[in-house]
C-alpha positions as CSV (number, residue, x, y, z in Angstrom):
1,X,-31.1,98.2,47.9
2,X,-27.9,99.2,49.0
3,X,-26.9,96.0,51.0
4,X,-23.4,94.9,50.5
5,X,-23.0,91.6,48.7
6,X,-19.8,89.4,48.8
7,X,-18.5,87.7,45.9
8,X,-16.3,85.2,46.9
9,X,-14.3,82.8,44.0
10,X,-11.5,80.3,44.6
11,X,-9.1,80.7,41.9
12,X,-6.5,77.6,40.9
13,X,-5.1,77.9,37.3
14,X,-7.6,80.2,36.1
15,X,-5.5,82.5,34.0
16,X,-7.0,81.2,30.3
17,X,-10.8,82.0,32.1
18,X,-10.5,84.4,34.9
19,X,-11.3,87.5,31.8
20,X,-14.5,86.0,31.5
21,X,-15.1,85.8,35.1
22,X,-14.1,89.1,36.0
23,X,-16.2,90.6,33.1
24,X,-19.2,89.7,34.3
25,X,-18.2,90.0,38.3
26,X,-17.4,93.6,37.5
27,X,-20.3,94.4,34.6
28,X,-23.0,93.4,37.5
29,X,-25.9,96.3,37.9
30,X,-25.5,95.9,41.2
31,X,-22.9,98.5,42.3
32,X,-22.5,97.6,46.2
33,X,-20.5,94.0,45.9
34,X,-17.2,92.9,46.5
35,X,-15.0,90.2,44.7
36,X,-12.4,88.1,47.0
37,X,-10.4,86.3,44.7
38,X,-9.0,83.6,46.6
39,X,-5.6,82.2,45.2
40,X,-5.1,79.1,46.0
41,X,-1.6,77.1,44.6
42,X,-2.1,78.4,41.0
43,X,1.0,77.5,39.5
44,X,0.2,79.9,36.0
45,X,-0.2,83.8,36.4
46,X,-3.4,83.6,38.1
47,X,-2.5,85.4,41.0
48,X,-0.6,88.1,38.7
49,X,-3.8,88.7,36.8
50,X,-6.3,88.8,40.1
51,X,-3.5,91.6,41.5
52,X,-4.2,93.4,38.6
53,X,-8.1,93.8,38.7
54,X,-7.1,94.5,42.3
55,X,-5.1,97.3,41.5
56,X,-7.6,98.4,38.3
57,X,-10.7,98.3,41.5
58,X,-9.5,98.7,44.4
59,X,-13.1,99.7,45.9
60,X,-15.1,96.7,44.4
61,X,-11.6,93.3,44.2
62,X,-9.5,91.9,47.1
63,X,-7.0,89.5,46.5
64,X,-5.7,86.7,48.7
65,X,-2.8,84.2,48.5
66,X,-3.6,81.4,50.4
67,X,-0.6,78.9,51.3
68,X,-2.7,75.8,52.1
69,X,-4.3,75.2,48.7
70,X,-7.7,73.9,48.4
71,X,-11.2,75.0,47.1
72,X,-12.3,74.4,50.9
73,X,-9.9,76.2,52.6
74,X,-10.2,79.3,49.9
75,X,-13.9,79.4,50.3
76,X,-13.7,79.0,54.3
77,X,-11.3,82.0,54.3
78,X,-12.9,84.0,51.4
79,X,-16.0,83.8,54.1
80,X,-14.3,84.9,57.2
81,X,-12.7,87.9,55.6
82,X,-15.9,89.0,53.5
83,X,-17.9,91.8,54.8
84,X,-21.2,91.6,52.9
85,X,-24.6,90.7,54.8
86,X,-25.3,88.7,51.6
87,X,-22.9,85.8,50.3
88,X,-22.4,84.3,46.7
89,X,-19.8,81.9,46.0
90,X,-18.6,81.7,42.5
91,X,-16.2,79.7,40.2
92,X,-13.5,81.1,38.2
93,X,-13.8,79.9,35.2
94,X,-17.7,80.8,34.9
95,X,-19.9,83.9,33.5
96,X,-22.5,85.6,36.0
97,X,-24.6,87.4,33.4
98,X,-24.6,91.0,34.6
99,X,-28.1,91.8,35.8
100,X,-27.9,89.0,38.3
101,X,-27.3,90.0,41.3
102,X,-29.5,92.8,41.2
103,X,-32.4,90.4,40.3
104,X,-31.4,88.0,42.9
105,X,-31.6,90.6,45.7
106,X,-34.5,91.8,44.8
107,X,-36.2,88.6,44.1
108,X,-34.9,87.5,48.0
109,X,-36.2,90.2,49.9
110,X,-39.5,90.2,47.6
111,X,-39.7,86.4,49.3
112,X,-38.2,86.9,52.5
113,X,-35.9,83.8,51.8
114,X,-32.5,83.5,53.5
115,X,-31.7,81.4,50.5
116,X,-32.4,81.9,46.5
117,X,-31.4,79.4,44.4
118,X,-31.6,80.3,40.5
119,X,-31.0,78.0,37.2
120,X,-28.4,78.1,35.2
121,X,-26.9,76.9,31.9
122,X,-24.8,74.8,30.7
123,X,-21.9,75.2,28.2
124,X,-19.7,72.5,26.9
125,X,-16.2,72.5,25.8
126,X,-15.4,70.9,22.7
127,X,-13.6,68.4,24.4
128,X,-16.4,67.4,26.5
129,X,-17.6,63.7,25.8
130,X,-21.0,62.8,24.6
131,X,-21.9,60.9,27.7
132,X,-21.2,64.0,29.7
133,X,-23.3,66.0,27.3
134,X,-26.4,63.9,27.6
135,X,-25.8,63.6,31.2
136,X,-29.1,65.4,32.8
137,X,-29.0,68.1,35.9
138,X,-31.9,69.5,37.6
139,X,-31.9,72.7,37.6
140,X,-35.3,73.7,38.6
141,X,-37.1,73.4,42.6
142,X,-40.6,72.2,43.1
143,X,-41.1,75.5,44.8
144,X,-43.9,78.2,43.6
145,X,-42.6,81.5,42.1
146,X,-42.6,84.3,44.8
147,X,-42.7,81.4,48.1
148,X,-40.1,80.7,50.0
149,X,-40.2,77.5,51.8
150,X,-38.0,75.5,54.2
151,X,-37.3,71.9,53.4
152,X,-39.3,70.8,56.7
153,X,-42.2,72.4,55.0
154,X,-41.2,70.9,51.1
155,X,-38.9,67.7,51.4
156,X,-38.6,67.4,47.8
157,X,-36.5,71.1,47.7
158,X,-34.0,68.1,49.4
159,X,-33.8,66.1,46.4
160,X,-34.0,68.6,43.6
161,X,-32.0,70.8,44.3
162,X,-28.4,71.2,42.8
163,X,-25.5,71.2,45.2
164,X,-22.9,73.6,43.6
165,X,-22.2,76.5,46.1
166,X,-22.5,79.1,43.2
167,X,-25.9,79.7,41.3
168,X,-27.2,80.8,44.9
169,X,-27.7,83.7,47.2
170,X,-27.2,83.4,50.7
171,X,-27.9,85.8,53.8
172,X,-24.9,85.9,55.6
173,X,-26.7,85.0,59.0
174,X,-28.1,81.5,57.2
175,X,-24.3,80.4,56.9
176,X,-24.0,80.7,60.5
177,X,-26.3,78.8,62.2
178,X,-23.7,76.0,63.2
179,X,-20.3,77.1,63.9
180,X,-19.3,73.5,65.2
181,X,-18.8,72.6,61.5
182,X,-16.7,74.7,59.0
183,X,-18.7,75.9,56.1
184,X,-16.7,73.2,53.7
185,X,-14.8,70.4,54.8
186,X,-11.2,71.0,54.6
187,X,-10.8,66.7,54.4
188,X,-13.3,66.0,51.8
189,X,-11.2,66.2,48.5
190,X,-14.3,65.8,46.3
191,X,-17.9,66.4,46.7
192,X,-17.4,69.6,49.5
193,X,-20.4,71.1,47.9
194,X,-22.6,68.0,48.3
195,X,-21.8,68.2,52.4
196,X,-21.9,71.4,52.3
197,X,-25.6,72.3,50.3
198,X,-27.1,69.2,52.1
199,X,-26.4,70.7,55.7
200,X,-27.7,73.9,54.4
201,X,-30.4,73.1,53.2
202,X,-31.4,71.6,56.9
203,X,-30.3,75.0,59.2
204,X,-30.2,77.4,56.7
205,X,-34.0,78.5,56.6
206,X,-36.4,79.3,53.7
207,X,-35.3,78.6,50.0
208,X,-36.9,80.4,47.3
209,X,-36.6,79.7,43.6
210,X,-35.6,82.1,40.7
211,X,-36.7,80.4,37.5
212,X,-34.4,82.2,35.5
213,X,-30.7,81.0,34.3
214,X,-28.0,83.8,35.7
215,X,-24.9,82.1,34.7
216,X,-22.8,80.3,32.2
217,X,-21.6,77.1,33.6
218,X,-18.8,75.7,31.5
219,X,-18.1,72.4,31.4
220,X,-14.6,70.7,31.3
221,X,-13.1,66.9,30.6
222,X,-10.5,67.4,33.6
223,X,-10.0,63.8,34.0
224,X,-6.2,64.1,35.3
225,X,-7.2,66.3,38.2
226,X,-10.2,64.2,39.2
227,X,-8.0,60.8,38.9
228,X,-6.2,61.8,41.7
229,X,-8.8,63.0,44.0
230,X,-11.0,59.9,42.8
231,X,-12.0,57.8,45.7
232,X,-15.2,56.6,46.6
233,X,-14.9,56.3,50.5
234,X,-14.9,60.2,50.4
235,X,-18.0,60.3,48.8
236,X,-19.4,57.5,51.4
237,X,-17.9,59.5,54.3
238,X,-19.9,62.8,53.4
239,X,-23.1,60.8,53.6
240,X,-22.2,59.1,56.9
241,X,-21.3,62.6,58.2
242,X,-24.6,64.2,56.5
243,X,-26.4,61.8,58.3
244,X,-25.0,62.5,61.2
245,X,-25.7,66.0,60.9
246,X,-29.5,65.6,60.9
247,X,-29.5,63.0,63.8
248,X,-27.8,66.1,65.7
249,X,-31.0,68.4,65.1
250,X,-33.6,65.6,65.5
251,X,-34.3,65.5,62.5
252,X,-33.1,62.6,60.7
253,X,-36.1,60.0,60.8
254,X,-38.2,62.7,59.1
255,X,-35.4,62.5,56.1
256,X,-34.5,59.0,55.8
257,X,-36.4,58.8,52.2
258,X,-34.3,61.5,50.8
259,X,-31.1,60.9,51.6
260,X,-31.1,57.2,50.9
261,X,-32.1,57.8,47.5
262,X,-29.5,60.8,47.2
263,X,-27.4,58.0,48.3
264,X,-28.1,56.0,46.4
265,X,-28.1,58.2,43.2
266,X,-24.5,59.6,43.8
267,X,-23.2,56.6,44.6
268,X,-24.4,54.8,41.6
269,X,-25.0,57.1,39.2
270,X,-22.2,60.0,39.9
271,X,-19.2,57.9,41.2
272,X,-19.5,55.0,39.0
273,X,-19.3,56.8,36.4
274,X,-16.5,58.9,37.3
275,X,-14.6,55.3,38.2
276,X,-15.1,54.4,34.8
277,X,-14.7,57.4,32.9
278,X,-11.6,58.2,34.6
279,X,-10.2,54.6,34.5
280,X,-9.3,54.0,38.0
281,X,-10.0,50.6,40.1
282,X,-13.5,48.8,39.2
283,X,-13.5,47.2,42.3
284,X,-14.4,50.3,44.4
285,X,-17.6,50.1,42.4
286,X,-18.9,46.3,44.2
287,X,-18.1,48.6,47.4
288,X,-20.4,51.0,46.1
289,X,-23.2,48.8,45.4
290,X,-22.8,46.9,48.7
291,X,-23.7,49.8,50.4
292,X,-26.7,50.7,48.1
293,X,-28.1,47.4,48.8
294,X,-28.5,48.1,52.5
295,X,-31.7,50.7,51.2
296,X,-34.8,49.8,50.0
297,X,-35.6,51.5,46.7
298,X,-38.8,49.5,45.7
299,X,-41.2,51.5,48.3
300,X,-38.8,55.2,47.6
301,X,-40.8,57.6,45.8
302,X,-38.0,59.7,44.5
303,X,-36.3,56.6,43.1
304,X,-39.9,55.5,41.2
305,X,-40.3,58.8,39.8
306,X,-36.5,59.1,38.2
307,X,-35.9,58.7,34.3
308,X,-36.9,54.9,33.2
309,X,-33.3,54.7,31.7
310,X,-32.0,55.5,35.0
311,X,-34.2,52.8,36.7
312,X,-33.6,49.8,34.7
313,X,-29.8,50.8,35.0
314,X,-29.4,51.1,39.1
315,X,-31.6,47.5,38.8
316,X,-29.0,46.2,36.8
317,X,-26.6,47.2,38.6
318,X,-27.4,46.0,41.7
319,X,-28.2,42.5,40.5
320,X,-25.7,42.0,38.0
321,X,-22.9,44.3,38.6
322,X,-20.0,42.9,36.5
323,X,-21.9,42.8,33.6
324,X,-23.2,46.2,33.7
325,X,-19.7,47.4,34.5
326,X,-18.8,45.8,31.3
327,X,-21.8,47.2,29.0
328,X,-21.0,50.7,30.7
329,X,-17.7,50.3,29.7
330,X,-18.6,50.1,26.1
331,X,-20.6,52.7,26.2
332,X,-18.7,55.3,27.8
333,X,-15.5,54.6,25.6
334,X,-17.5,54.9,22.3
């Protein structure tokens, strides 16, 4: 397999993790990658650091300074100026454990899949808060080992899957199949990866699934960072443009299960508890459950089959919203 892969990773204020980054970016078996570190608007020595592996690999790391910051933007350029057939996206202040993206490849030609999405693991800082902790992620498809299958043949891939960019490995040409829409959403301040996975998941073609974890994800309390960016009309808007998305290829009838309850879910599970965690205005949250009102959860499959904790909460919710605001309150303080 000598097939070029691109590595492409956003960097903002990544100096304290970018070591860790690079050491696994650079220790992978797979010789025939290359890293595009994207800088964009660090304000520490990230971009003095990324120079440096630059200079230290000049064959394998290519640097960019981007004036218009934005994880968006740097991934949107990262893409354009990448070379590789075969696209990962990757943060910089995770671990890609170094046998990856050999296994990867191989496991996605072995399928034929324009698409492998692999699990990962989780590692919290100390700082991270209980309810954060014992906040559950899927990780894992409802696809059988060595198939790949498009979501027209398996809706539930739709559901399950996770919508970070990074964990995945991408053919290049599955990226392109629509070039009316940028890859991410330079007006979305939150959430780009939640457009961004959902619409590929539609054009994109077969997924496969690598049950094995071939990263460190670590996990961060950055509530001043998400305080500004917090506002729940941005997370609405991506599902009004997702949806628009599959009305464009015909196909949004066949869908409307999944992505009301993904609706649903984010909504009232995701940004609720970012409005409360990060103590901005409680109102936005009646918004939020105004709009979940408008779909029908008792007949929804995915919704009957979630967690029973999960359940009795979105009930609550919905019927009695200030008082679960309140007794969520409690909880996420202590």
């Amino acid at each position: 397999m000598n097939d070029l892969v691109s590595i492409i990773v956003p960097i903002y204020n990544g100096a304290n993790d970018i070591h860790r980054c690079m050491d696994g970016l650079l220790g992978q078996t797979y010789n025939n990658i290359e890293i595009i570190l994207v800088n964009n608007g660090s304000t520490d020595d990230s971009l003095l650091l990324a120079k440096q592996y630059e200079i230290d690999n000049p064959d394998k790391v290519k640097v960019l300074d981007l004036e218009v910051p934005g994880v968006s933007n740097a991934r949107n350029v990262g893409f354009e100026l990448s070379q590789g057939d075969y696209i990962m996206f990757f943060d910089n202040d995770d671990f890609l454990y170094y046998s990856s993206v050999e296994k990867m490849m191989k496991y996605l030609k072995e399928t034929d899949a324009d698409i492998v999405v692999a699990k990962y693991k989780r590692v919290f800082s100390e700082a991270s808060s209980k309810i954060t902790k014992k906040f559950s992620y899927n990780v894992s498809l409802p696809i059988e080992q060595g198939v790949a299958q498009s979501i027209l043949d398996n809706k539930e891939i739709l559901v399950d899957v996770y919508t970070a960019p990074w964990g995945k490995l991408y053919k290049r040409d599955s990226l392109l199949v629509d070039t009316e829409y940028p890859l991410f959403h330079l007006e979305y301040l939150r959430n780009q990866d939640l457009d961004f996975t959902l619409r590929q998941m539609l054009t994109g073609g077969k997924i496969a699934f690598f049950d094995k974890d071939v990263l460190d994800y670590f996990v961060y309390e950055k509530s001043s960072s998400i305080k500004k960016m917090l506002n729940v009309d941005n997370t609405i808007r991506i599902f009004d443009d997702v949806e628009r998305y599959y009305k464009k290829y015909n196909h949004y009838e066949d869908f409307i299960e999944e992505l009301d309850y993904l609706k649903v879910y984010h909504l009232l599970i995701g940004e609720v508890y970012r409005v409360l965690m990060y103590g901005t205005d409680v109102n936005e949250i009646d918004k939020l459950v105004q709009i979940a009102k408008k779909s029908d959860l008792s007949k929804n499959k995915y919704y009957k089959r979630l967690r029973f904790v999960y359940r009795i909460y979105i009930r609550m919710l919905l019927k009695h919203p200030k008082l679960t605001v309140n007794m969520l309150r409690f909880v996420i303080r202590k």
